[in-house]
C-alpha positions in Angstrom: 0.0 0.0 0.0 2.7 2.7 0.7 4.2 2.2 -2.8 0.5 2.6 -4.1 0.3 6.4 -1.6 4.2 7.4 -2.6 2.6 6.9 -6.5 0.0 9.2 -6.0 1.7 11.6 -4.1 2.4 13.6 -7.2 -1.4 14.3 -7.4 -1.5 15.6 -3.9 -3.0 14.0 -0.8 -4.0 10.5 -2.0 -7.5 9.7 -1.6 -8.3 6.3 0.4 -10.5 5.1 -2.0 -8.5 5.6 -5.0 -5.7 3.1 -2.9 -8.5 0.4 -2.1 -9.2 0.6 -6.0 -5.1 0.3 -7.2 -5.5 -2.5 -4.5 -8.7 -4.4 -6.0 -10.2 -3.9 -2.7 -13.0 -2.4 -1.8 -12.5 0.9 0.3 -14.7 -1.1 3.1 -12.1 -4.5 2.8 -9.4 -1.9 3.2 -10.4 -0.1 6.4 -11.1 -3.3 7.9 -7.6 -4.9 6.9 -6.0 -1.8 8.4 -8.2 -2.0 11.9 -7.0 -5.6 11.8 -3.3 -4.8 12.0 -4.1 -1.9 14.8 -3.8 1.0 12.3 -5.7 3.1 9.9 -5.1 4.9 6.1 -4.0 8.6 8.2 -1.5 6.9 10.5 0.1 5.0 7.3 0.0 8.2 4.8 1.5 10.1 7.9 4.6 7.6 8.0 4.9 7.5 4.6 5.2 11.5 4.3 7.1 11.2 7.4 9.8 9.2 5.9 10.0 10.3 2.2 10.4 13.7 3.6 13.7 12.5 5.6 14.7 11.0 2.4 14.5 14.4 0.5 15.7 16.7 2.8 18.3 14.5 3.3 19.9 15.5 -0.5 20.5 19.1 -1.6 19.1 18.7 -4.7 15.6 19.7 -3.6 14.6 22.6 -2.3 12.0 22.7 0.5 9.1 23.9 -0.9 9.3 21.1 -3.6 9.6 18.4 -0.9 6.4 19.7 0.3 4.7 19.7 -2.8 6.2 16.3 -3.7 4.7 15.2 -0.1 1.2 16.1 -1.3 1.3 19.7 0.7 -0.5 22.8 -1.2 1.1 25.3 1.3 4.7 25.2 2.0 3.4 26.1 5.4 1.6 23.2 6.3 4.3 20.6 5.2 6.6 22.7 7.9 3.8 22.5 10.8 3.7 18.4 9.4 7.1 17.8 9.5 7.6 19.7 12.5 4.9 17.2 14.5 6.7 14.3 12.8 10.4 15.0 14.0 10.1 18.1 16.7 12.1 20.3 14.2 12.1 22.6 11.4 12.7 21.3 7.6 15.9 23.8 7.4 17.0 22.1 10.8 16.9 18.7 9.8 18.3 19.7 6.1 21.0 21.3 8.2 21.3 18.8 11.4 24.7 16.2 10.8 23.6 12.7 9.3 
């Protein structure tokens, strides 16, 4: 599933029943997978994000603003509040923190 989300990223936030569809699973079948393994479609989107926004901050190639927009974000702001929740620091502050 988080292949299927990094995939439609580039669209903006994916929508849970577009993933259920790319899954041939019905968005119902889906939800109850994800209750079954303690989680739900946020908390997974949230990692995924999460993570894939280490990755790109991590290289200099990107600047922040595209991260967010990569991420799904409209507003460069509300990737910063995001990532902020996430890790307890700015973008710039990670981008900038040693490996």
């Amino acid at each position: 599933m988080r292949a299927r989300i990094i995939e439609e990223l580039n669209n903006g936030v994916p929508n849970q029943e577009k993933i259920a569809t790319s899954l041939n699973v019905s968005l119902r079948n889906l939800q109850r997978k994800l209750k079954e393994e303690g989680t739900c479609f946020k908390v997974i989107l949230d990692e995924t994000r999460s993570e894939l926004s280490k990755q790109y901050l991590r290289g200099n190639d990107r600047s922040i603003i595209e991260v967010g927009f990569l991420l799904g974000f409209s507003e460069p702001s509300n990737f910063a509040r995001a990532f902020f929740k996430w890790t307890g620091v700015s973008p710039l502050e990670y981008r900038k923190s040693p490996v």
